[in-house]
ZAMI-228573 format. One record per residue: residue in three letters; x, y, z of N, C-alpha, C in turn. Coordinates in steps of 0.02 Angstrom, whole numbers, padded with zeros to 5 digits, always signed. Example, Ala and Ser with C-alpha at 12.3 -4.5 7.8 and 13.67 -1.06 7.14 Angstrom:
# residues 2
ALA+00660-00284+00390+00615-00225+00390+00660-00165+00390/SER+00642-00112+00354+00684-00053+00357+00645+00002+00394/
# end
This chain:
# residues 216
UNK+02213+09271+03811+02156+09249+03852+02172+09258+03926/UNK+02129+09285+03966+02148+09301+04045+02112+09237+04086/UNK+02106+09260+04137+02098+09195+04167+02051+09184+04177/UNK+01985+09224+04183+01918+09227+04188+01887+09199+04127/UNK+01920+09220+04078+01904+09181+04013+01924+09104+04007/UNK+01966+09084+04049+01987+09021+04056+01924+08989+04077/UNK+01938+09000+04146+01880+08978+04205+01808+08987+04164/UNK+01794+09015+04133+01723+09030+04064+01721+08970+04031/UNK+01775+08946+04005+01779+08884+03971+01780+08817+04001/UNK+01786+08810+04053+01804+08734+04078+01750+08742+04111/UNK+01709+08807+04150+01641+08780+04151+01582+08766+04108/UNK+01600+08797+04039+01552+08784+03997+01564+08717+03971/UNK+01637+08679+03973+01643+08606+03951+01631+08567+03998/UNK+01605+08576+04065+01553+08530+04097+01510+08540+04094/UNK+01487+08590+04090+01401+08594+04068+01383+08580+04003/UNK+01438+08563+03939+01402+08524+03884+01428+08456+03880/UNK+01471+08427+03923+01485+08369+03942+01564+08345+03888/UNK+01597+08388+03874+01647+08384+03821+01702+08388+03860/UNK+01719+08351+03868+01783+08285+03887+01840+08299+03875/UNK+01870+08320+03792+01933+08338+03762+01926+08422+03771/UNK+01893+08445+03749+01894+08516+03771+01913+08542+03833/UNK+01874+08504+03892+01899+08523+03960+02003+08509+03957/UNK+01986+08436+03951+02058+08412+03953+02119+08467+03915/UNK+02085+08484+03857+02133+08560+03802+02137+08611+03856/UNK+02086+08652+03878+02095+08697+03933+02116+08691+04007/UNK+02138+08606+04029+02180+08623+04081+02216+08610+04076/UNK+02237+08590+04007+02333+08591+04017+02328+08656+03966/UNK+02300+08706+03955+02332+08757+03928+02346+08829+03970/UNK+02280+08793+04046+02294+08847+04080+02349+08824+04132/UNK+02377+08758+04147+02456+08737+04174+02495+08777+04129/UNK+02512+08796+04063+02549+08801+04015+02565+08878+04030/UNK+02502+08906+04043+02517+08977+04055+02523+08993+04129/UNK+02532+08949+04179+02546+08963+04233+02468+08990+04284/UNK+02431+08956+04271+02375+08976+04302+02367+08913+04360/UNK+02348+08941+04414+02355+08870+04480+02310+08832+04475/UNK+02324+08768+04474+02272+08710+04477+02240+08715+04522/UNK+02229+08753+04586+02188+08728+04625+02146+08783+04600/UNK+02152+08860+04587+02127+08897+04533+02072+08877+04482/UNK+02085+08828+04438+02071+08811+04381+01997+08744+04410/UNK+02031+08710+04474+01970+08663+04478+01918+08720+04518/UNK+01929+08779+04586+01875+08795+04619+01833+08835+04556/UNK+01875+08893+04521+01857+08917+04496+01823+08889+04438/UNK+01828+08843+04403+01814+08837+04349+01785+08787+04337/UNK+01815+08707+04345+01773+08666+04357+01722+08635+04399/UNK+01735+08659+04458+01693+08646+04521+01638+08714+04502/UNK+01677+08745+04495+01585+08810+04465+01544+08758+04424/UNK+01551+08734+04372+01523+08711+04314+01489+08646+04339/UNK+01514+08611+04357+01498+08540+04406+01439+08577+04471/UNK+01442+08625+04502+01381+08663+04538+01346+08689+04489/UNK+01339+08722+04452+01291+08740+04382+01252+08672+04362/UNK+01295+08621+04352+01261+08577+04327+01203+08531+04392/UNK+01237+08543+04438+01199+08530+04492+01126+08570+04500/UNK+01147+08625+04513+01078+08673+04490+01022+08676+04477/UNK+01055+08668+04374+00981+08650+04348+00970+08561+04327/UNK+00985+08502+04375+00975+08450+04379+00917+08450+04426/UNK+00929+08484+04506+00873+08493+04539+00829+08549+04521/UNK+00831+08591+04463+00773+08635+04468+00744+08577+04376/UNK+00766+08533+04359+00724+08486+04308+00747+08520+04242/UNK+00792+08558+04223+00813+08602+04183+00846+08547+04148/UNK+00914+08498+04165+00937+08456+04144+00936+08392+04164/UNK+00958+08321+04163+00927+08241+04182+00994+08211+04172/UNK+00970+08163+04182+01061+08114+04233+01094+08116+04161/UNK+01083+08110+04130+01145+08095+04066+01162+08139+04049/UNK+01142+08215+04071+01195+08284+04081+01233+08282+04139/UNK+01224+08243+04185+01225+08221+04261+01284+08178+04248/UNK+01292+08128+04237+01351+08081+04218+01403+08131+04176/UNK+01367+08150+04115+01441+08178+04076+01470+08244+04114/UNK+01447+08263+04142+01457+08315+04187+01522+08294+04223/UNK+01504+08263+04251+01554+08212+04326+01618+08179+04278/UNK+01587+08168+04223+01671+08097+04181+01695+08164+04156/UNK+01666+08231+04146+01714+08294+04118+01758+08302+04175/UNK+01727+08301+04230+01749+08339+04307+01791+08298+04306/UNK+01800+08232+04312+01848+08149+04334+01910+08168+04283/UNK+01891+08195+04211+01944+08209+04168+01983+08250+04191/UNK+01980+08314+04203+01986+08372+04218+02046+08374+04276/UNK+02035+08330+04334+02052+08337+04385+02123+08279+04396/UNK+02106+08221+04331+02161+08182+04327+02236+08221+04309/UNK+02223+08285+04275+02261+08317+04242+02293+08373+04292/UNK+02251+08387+04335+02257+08457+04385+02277+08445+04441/UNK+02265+08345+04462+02276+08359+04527+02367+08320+04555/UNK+02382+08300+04485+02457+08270+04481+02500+08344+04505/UNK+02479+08414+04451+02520+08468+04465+02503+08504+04539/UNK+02453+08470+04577+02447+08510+04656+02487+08457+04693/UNK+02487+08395+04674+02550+08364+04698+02612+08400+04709/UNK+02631+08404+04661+02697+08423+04649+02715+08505+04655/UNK+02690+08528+04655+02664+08610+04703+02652+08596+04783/UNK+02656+08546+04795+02628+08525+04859+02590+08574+04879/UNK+02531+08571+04857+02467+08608+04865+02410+08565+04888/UNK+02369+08578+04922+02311+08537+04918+02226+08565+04932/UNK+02207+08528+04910+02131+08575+04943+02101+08555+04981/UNK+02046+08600+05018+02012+08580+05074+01974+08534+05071/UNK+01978+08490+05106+01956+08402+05113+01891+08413+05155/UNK+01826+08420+05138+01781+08416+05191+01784+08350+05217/UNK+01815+08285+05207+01799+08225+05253+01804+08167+05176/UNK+01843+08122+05230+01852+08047+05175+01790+08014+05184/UNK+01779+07973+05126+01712+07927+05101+01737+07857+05079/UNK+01733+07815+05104+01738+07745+05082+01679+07728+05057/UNK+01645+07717+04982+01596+07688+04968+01592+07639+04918/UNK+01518+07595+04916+01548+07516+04869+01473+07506+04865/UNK+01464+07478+04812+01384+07418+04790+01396+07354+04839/UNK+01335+07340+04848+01330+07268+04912+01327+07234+04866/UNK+01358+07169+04928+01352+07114+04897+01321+07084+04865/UNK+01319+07046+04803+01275+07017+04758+01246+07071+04706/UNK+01275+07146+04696+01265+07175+04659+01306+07212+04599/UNK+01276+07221+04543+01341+07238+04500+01319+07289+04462/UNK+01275+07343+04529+01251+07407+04482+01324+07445+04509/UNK+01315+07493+04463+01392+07530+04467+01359+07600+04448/UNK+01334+07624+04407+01306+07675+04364+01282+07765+04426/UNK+01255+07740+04467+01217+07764+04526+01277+07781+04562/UNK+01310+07718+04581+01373+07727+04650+01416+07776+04606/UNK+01451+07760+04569+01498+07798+04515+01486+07878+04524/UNK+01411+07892+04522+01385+07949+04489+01420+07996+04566/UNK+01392+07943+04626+01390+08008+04690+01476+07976+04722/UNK+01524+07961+04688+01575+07964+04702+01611+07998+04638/UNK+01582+08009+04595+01628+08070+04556+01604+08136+04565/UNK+01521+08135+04610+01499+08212+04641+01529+08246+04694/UNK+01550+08175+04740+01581+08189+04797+01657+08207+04799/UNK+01692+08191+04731+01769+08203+04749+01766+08291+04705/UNK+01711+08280+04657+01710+08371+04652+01689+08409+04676/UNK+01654+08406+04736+01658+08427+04810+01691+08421+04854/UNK+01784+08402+04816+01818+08416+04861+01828+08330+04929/UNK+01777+08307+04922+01811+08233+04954+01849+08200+04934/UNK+01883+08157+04981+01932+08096+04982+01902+08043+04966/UNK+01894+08012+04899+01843+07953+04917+01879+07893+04869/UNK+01861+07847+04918+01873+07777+04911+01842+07725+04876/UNK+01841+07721+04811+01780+07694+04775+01803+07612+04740/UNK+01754+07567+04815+01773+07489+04821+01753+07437+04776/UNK+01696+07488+04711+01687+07460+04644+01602+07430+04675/UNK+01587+07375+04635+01526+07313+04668+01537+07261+04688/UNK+01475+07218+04705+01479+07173+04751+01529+07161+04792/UNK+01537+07218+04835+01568+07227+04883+01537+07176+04956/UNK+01577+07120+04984+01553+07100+05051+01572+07143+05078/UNK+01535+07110+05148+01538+07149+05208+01582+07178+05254/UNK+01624+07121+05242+01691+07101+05309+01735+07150+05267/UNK+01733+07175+05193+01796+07206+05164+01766+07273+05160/UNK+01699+07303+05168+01666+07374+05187+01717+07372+05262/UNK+01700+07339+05299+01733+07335+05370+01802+07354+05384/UNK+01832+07301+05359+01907+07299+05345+01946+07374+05320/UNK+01900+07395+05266+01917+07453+05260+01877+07513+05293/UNK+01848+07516+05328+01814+07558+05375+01905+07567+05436/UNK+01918+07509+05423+01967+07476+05524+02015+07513+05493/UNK+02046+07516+05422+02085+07529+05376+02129+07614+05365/UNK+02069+07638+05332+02061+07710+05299+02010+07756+05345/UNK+01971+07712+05402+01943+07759+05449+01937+07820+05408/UNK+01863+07816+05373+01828+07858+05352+01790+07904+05381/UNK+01770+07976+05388+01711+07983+05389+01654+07955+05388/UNK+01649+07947+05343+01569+07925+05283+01581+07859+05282/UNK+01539+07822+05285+01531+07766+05224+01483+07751+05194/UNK+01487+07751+05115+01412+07748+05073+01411+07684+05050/UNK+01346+07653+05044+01331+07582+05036+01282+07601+05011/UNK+01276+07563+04935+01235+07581+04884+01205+07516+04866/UNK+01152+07501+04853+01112+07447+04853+01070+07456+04770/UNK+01049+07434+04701+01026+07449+04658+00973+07395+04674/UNK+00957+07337+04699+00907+07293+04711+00897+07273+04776/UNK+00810+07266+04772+00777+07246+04851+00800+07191+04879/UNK+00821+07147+04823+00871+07078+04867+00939+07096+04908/UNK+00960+07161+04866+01023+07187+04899+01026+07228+04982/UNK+00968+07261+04981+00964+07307+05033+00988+07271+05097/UNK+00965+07210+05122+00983+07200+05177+01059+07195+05196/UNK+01116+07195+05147+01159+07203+05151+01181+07266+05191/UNK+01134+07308+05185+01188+07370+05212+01156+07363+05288/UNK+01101+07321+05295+01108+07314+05372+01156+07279+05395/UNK+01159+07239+05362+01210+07164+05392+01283+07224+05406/UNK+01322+07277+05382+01377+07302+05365+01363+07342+05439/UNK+01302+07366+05426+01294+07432+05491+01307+07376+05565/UNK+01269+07319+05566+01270+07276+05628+01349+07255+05612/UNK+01382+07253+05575+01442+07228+05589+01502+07278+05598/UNK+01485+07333+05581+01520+07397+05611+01515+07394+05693/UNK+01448+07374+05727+01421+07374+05768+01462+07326+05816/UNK+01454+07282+05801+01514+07241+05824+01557+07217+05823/UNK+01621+07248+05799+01688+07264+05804+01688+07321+05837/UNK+01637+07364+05860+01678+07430+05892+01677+07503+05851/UNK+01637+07503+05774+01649+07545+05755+01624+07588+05729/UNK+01559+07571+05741+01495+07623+05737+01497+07681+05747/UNK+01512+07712+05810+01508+07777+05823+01568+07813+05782/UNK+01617+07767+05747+01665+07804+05729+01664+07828+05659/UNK+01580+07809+05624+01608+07844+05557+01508+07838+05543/UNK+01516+07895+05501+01438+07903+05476+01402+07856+05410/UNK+01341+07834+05398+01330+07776+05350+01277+07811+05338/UNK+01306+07812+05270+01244+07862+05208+01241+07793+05167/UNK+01176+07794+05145+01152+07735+05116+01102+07761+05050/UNK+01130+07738+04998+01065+07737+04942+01067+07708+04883/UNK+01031+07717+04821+01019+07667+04781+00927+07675+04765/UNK+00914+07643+04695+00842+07648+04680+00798+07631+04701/UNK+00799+07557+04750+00737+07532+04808+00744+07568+04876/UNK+00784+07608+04893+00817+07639+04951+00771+07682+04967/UNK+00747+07695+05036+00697+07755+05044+00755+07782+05132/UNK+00705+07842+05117+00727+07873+05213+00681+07828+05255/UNK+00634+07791+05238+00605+07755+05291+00648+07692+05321/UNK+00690+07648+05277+00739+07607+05271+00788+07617+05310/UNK+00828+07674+05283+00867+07696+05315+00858+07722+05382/UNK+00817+07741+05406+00783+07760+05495+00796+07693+05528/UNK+00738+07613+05477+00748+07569+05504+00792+07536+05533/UNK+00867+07531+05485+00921+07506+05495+00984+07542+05533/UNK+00967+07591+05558+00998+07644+05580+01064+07681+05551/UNK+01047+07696+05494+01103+07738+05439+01082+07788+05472/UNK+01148+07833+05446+01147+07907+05468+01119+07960+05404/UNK+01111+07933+05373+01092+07972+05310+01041+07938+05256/UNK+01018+07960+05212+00981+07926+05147+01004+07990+05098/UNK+01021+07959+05031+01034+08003+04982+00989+07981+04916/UNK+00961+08022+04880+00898+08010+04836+00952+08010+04757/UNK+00972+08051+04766+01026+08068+04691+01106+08080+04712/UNK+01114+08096+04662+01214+08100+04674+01206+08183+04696/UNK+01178+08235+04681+01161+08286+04717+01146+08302+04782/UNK+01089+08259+04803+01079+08237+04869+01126+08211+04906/UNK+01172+08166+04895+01218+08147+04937+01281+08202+04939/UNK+01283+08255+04899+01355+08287+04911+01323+08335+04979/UNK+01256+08353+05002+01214+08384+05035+01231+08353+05103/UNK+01185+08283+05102+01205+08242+05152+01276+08254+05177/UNK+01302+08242+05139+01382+08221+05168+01400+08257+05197/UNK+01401+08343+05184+01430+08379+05212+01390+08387+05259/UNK+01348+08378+05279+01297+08373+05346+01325+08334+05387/UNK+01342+08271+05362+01344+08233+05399+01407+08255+05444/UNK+01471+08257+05390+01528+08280+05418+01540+08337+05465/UNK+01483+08396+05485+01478+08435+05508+01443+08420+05593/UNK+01417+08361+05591+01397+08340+05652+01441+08328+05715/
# end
């Protein structure tokens, strides 16, 4: 098997969402000496953009969308120990600290655009739910992110990510990092209001955003 035939396979096991299969083909292409960073641009990060694709052209729907991303999360647990130790690394468009607000314990949504965003190659920091404020902060003062995404799944929740943006605000640290904000009650009108730098509609949308943002 050559290597194109490799890279054939680990994108077709994110695009049918098969988990052990991916996991069989990247330790068989470590085995034969094929480079991990190889194996994720080429092969899994193709397949993870494929699946991106036909998500926004309505071709496929979030639960090709999720298994997509836990193939990619598999995949990369396996690939990215051996770029360690190759001391290899890949190009980092920009770190992401992101977390569910306080009083919330959706996870499903946040999960989705922090396993889109690290197969796009980000650094990301994923602070789980009901995340307060002062510890979005803390680690903003911390890991000095780029990004920070604040994901809200309920209208009781939203005001949280103002309270985070005004408290970036005063400590000093606003201008120092960008605030992409989203979640299912979440609109771009919201986000204008509260002065985020971004609104993201899907986990697609935000790998878009981000690199926008980071490019500013």
């Amino acid at each position: 098997m050559d290597k194109q035939q490799l890279f054939d396979e680990m994108k077709t096991a994110v695009l049918e969402g098969e988990i052990e299969a991916a996991e069989e083909i990247a330790r068989k292409a470590l085995e034969m000496g094929v480079p991990p960073l190889e194996c994720i641009e080429e092969g899994f990060v193709a397949g993870i953009n494929e699946v991106g694709r036909l998500f926004e052209e309505g071709e496929v729907f979030l639960p090709e969308l999720v298994a997509a991303a836990e193939v990619m999360k598999a995949a990369l647990a396996i690939l990215e120990p051996e770029l360690q130790k190759q001391q290899v690394s890949r190009d980092i468009p920009g770190k992401v600290v992101i977390g569910t607000m306080y009083n919330d314990i959706h996870d499903i949504g946040k999960d989705m655009v922090a396993s889109m965003l690290t197969a796009a190659g980000f650094e990301v920091h994923n602070l789980g739910v009901n995340v307060p404020c002062d510890t979005f902060v803390s680690k903003v003062k911390e890991l000095k992110p780029d990004i920070l995404g604040l994901s809200a799944l309920l209208t009781t929740t939203m005001p949280e990510q103002q309270k985070v943006i005004e408290a970036l605000e005063k400590e000093g640290l606003r201008q120092n990092v960008k605030v992409l904000v989203g979640g299912a009650p979440v609109n771009q009108d919201w986000a204008d209001s509260i002065g985020a730098d971004g609104f993201a509609e899907n986990a697609i949308d935000a790998v878009k955003v981000a690199r926008s943002l980071v490019k500013k």
